[in-house]
C-alpha positions as CSV (number, residue, x, y, z in Angstrom):
1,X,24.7,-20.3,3.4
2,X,24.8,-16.4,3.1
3,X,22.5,-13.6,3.4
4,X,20.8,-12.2,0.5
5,X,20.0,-9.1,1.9
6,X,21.7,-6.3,-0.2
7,X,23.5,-3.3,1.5
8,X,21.1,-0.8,2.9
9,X,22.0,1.6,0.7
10,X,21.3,-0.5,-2.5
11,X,18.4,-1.9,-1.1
12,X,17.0,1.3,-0.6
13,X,17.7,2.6,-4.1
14,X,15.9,-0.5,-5.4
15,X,13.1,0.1,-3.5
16,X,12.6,4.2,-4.4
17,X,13.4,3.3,-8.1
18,X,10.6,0.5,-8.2
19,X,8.4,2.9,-6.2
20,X,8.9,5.9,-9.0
21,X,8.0,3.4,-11.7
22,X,4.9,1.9,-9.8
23,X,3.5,5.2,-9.8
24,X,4.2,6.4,-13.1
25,X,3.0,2.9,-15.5
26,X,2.6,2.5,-19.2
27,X,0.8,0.2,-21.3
28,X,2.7,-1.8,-24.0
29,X,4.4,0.4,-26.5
30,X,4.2,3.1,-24.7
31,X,6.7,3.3,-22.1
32,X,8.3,6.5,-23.4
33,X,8.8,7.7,-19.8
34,X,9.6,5.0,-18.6
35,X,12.2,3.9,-20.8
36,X,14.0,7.5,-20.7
37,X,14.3,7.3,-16.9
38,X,16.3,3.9,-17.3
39,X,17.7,4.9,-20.7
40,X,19.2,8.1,-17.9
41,X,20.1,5.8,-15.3
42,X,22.3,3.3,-17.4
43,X,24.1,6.8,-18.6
44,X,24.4,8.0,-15.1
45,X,26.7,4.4,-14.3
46,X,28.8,5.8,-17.4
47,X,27.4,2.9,-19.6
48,X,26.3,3.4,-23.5
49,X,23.0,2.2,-23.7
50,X,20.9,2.2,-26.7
51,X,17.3,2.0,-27.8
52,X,15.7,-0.9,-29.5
53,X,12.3,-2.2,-30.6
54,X,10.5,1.1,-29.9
55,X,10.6,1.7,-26.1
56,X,13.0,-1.1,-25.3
57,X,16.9,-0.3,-24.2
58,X,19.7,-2.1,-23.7
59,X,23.1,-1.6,-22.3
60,X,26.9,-3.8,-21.9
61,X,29.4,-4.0,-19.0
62,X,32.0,-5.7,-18.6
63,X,35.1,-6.6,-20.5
64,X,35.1,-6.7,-24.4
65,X,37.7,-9.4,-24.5
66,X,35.3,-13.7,-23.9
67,X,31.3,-14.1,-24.5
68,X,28.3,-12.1,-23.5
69,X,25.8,-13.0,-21.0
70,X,22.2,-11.8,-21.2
71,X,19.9,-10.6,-18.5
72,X,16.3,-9.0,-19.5
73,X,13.7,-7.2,-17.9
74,X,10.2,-6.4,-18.3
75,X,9.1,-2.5,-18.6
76,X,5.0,-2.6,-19.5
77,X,2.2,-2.5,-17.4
78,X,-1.5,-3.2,-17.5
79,X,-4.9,-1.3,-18.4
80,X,-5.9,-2.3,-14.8
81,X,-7.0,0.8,-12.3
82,X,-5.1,0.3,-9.5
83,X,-7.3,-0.7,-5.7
84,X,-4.7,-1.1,-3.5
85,X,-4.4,2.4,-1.5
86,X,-0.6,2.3,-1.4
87,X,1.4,5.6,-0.7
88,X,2.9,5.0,-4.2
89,X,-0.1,4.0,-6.4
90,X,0.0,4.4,-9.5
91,X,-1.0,8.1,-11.2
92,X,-2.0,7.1,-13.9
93,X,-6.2,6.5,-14.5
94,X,-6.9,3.2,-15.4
95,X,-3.2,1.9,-15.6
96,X,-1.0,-0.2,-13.2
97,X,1.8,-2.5,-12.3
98,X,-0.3,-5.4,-11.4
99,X,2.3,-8.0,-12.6
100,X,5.5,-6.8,-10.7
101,X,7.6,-5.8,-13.8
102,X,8.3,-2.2,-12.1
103,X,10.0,-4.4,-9.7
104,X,12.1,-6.3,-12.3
105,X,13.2,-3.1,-14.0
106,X,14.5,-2.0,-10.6
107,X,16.2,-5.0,-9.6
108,X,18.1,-5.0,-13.2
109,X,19.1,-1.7,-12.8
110,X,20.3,-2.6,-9.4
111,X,22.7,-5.4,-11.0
112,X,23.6,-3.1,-13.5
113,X,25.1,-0.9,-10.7
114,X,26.7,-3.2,-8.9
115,X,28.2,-4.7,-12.4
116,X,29.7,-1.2,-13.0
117,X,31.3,-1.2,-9.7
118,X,32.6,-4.5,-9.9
119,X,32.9,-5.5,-13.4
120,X,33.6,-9.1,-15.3
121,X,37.3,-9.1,-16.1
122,X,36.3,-11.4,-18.9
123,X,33.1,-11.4,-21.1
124,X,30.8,-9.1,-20.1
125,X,26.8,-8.7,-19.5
126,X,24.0,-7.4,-21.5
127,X,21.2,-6.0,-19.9
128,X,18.0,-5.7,-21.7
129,X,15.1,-4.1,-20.8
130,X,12.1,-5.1,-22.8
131,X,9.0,-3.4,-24.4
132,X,5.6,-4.6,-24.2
133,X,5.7,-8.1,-22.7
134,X,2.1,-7.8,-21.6
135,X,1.1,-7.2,-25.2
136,X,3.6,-10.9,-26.6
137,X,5.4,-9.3,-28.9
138,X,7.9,-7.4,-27.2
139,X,11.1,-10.2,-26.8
140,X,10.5,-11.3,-30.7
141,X,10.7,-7.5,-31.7
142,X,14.0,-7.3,-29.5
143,X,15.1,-10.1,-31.5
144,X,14.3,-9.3,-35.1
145,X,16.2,-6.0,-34.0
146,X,19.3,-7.5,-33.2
147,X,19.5,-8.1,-29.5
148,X,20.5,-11.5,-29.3
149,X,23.4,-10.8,-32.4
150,X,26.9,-9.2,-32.2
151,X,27.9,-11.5,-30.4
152,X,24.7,-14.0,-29.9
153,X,24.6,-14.8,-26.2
154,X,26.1,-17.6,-24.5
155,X,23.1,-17.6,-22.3
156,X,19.9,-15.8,-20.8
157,X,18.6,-15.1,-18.0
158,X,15.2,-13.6,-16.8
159,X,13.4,-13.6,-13.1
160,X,9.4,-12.9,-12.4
161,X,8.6,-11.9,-8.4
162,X,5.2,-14.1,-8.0
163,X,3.0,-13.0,-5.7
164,X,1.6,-16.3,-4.8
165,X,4.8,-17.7,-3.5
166,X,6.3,-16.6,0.0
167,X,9.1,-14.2,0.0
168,X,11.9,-16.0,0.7
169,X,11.9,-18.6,-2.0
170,X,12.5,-19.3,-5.1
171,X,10.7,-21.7,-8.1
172,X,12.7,-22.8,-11.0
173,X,11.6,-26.1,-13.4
174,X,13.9,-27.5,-16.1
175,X,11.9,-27.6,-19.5
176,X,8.6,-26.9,-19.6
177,X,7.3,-24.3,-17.1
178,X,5.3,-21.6,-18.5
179,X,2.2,-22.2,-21.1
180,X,1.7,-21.4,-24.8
181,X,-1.1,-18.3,-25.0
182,X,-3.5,-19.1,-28.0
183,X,-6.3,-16.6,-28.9
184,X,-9.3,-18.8,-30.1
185,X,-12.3,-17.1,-32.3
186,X,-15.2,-18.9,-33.6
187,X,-17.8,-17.7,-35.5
188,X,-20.9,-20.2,-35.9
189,X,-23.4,-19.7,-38.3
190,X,-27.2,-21.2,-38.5
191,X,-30.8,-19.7,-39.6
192,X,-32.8,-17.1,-37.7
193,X,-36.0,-17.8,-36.7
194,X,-38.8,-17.6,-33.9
195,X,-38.2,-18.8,-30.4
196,X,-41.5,-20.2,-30.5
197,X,-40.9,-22.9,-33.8
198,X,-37.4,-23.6,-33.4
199,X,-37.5,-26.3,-35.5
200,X,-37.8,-24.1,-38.9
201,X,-34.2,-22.9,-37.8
202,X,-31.2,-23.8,-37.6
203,X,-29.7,-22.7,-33.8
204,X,-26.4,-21.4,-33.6
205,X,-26.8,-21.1,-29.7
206,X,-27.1,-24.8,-29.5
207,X,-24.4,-26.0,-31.3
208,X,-22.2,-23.4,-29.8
209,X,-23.5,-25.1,-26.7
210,X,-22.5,-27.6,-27.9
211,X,-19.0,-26.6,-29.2
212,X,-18.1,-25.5,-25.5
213,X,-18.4,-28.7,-24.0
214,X,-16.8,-30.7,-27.1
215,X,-13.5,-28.4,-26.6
216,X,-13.1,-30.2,-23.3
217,X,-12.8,-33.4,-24.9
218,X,-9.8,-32.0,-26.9
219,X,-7.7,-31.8,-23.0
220,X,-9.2,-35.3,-21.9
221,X,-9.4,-37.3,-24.7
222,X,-7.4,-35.9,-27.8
223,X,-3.9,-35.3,-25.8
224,X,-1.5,-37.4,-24.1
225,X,-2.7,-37.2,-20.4
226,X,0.6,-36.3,-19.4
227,X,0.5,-32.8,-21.1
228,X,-0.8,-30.1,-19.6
229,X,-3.7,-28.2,-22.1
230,X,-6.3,-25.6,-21.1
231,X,-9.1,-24.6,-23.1
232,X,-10.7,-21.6,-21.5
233,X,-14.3,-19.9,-23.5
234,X,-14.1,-16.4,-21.7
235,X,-17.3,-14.8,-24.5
236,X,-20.1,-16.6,-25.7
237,X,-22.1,-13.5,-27.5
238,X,-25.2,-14.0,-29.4
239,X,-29.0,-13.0,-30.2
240,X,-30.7,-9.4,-29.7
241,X,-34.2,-10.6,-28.4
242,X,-35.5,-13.1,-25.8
243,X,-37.9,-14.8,-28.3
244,X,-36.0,-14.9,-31.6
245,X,-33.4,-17.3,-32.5
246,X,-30.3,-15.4,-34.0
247,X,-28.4,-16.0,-37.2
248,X,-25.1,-16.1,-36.1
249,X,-23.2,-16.9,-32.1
250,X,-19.5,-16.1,-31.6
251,X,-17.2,-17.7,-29.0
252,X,-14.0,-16.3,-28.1
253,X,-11.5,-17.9,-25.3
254,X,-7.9,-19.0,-25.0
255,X,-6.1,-22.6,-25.1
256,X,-2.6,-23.0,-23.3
257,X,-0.2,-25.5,-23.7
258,X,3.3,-26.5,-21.6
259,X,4.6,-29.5,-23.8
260,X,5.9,-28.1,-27.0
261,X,4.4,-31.5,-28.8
262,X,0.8,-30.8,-27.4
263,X,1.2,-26.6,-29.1
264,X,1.8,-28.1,-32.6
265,X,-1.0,-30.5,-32.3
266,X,-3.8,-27.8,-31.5
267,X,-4.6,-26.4,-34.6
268,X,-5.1,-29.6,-36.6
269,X,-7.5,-31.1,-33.4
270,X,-9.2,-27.8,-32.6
271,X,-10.2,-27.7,-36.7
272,X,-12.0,-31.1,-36.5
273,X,-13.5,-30.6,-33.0
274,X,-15.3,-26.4,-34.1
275,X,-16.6,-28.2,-37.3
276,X,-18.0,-31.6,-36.4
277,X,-19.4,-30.5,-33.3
278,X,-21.1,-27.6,-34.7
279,X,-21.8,-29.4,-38.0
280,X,-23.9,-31.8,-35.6
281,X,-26.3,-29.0,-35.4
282,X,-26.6,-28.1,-39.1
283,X,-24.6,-25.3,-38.9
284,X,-21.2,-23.6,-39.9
285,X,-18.1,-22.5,-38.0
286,X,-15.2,-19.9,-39.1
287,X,-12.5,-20.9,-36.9
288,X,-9.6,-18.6,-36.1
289,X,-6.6,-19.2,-34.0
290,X,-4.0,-16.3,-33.2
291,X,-0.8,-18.1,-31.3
292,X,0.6,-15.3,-29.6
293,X,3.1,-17.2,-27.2
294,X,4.8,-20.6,-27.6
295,X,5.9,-22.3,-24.4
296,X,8.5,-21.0,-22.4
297,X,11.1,-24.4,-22.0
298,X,13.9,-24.2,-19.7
299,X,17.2,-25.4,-20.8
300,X,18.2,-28.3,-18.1
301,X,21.9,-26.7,-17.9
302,X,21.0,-22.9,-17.3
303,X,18.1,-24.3,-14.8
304,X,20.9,-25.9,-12.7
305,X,22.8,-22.7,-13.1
306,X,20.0,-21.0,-11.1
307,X,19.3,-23.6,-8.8
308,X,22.9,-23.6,-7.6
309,X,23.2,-19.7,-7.2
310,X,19.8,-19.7,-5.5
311,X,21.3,-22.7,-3.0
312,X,24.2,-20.3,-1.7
313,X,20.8,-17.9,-0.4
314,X,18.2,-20.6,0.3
315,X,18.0,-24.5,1.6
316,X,16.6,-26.9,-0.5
317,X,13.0,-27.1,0.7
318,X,12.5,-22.9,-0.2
319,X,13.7,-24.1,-4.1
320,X,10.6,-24.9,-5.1
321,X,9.8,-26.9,-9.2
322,X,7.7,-24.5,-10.3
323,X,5.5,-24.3,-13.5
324,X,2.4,-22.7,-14.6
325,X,0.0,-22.3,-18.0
326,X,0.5,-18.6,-17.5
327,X,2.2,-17.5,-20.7
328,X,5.6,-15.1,-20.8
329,X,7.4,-13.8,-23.9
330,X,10.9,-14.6,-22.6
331,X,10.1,-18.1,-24.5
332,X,11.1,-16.4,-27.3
333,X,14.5,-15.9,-26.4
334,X,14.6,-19.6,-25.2
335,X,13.9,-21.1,-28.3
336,X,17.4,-19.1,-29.7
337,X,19.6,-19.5,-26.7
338,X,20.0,-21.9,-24.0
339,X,18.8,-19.8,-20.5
340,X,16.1,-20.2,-17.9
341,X,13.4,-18.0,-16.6
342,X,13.0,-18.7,-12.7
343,X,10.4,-17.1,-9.7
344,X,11.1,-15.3,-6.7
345,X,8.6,-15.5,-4.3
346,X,6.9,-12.3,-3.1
347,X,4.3,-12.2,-1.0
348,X,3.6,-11.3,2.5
349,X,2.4,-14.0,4.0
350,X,4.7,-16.6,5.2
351,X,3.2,-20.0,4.3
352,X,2.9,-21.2,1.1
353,X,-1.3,-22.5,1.7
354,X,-1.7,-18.4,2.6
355,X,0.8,-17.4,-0.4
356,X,-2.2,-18.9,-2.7
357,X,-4.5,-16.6,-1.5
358,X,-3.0,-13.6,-1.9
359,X,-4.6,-11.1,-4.7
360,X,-2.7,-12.8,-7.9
361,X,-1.2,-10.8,-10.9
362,X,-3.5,-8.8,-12.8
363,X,-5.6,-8.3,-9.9
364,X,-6.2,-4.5,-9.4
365,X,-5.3,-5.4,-5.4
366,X,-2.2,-7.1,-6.3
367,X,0.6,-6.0,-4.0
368,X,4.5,-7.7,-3.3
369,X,6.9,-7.6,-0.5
370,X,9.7,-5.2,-1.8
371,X,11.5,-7.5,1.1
372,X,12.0,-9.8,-1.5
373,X,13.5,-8.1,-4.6
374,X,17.2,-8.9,-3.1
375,X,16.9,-12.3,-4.1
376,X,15.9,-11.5,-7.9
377,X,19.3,-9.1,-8.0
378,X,21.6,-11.4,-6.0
379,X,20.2,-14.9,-8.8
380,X,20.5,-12.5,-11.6
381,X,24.2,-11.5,-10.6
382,X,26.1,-14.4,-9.7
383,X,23.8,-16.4,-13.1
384,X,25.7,-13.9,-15.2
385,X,28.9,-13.9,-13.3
386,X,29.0,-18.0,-13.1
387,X,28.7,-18.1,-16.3
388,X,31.5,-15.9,-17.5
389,X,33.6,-17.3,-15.1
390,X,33.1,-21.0,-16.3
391,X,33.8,-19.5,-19.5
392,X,36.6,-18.0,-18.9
393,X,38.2,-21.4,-17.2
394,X,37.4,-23.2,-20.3
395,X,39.9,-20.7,-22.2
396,X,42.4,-21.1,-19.8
């Protein structure tokens, strides 16, 4: 087993780069700065790189002559005002890296150095760094624009630091791992009337009552047990007065999925479910369902890829199956090319029970051990370089 730890040198140019981007965030879209200090960077390492989808760029090293490999990071950050009183928080009012993609921009650009200084001698590696992940439509922009063409990919790979898992290990799951995101609107519409006769009206808070507790029957009785399904209401919004019954209630909330079976099945139960339950009540429901994310699935190959690399670094019991019903647009570029998407624990405390308590992602206190990034560049290195090296023994 070897170290992980990158030369001092390295590792310090990780840690200033993610440092410079923590304090300087941008929201989906609008990573214009951000993407012009890595678009500079790549040029720097005498690389061509190129912008895509907006604010996206992406750059090639390596040898022209056997396959490309992909490797993708994350550039966006969150409307979140930052609470955590580090010396590099972020400057920017009411924006932050509270989901550790400053870090994976870092560590990519790391690998890209270390690429450039020690290049494939056959295939080479495509390093993307992605637009507006936060937002969902960032990797199937990327796509529509060409990033997975000329040549398509022979595989992909993508890390997330997590700041619920200690530093020091690593999870990665073969096929399902990361939930679908759903947006779920319902409007529900009854007859006004006084708080005092409810019985000449028709009571859209009731059956929307109602409605919230018949979605739960849709995760315990409507799907296979064995599937993981959420169905979250996060707004229930209705009435103006404390004596009048309103006209109309809206409910808005999210459904996540892991099984790719259980995702195409929601729309078709979730229809029955809003209209029977509220139709119970004498009352009408507009349903509207925005799928934003599918489910990110592993491919069992790539996943052993990763858990191989990682087992050079780690023993067994810090490789940890990992899987979640937090969503991530890297499922896009899963469901065109075989790859995995794997976490690298980052958080300060030492034991996995304390881990868990640790301010999550997308918590304005959210913080990660920059002891830990070493690990995302050494996986995301030797995935890319394994592959082009099995590659290149099957042409030989």
């Amino acid at each position: 087993m070897v170290s992980w730890r990158l030369p001092e040198e390295e590792r310090n140019e990780l840690i200033s780069f993610r440092r410079e981007l923590h304090q300087h965030p941008e929201l989906s879209w609008q990573e214009f700065e951000t993407s012009r200090r890595v678009f500079e960077r790549l040029e720097a390492l005498g690389l061509t790189p190129r912008r895509m989808a907006k604010t996206g760029v992406v750059a090639e090293v390596g040898s022209q002559e056997g396959p490309v490999v992909a490797l993708r990071a994350d550039l966006d950050a969150l409307p979140i005002q930052e609470a955590t009183d580090l010396p590099f928080a972020s400057e920017h009012q009411g924006v932050m890296h509270a989901c550790g993609h400053d870090a994976h921009t870092a560590c990519l650009m790391v690998v890209a150095k270390r690429l450039v200084a020690n290049p494939p001698s056959y295939g080479r590696v495509r390093l993307i760094f992605q637009p507006a992940e936060e937002d969902t439509d960032g990797a199937d922009m990327m796509i529509r624009e060409g990033v997975l063409a000329d040549p398509e990919p022979i595989a992909i790979y993508g890390a997330h630091v997590w700041s619920q898992m200690p530093s020091g290990y690593v999870g990665v799951n073969a096929g399902p791992t990361m939930g679908s995101v759903d947006h779920l609107e319902i409007e529900i519409t009854g007859r006004g009337g006084h708080g005092a006769v409810p019985h000449t009206a028709i009571d859209p808070i009731v059956a929307g009552a109602n409605l919230v507790m018949s979605l739960q029957t849709l995760v315990s009785r409507r799907i296979d047990p064995m599937h993981s399904v959420v169905v979250s209401i996060g707004q229930f919004e209705a009435g103006t007065a404390f004596n009048v019954i309103p006209e109309t209630a809206k409910l808005t909330g999210t459904v996540r999925t892991l099984e790719r079976e259980a995702w195409e099945q929601i729309p078709a139960l979730l229809e029955t479910i809003v209209h029977q339950a509220v139709a119970a009540h004498g009352c009408e429901a507009k349903l509207t369902l925005t799928r934003s994310l599918r489910p990110l699935i592993n491919h069992e190959r790539e996943t052993e890829v990763v858990r191989k690399v990682a087992q050079a670094y780690l023993p067994d019991e810090r490789i940890l199956p990992t899987k979640m019903l937090a969503g991530e647009d890297f499922s896009a570029f899963l469901e065109q090319i075989p790859g995995c998407f794997f976490f690298v624990g980052s958080a300060f405390e030492k034991s996995e029970a304390d881990a868990m308590k640790a301010a999550p992602h997308h918590n304005p206190r959210f913080m990660l051990d920059e002891e830990s990034f070493d690990l995302v560049v050494r996986i995301l290195e030797d995935s890319a370089r394994y592959e082009l090296n099995e590659a290149h023994k099957a042409v030989l």
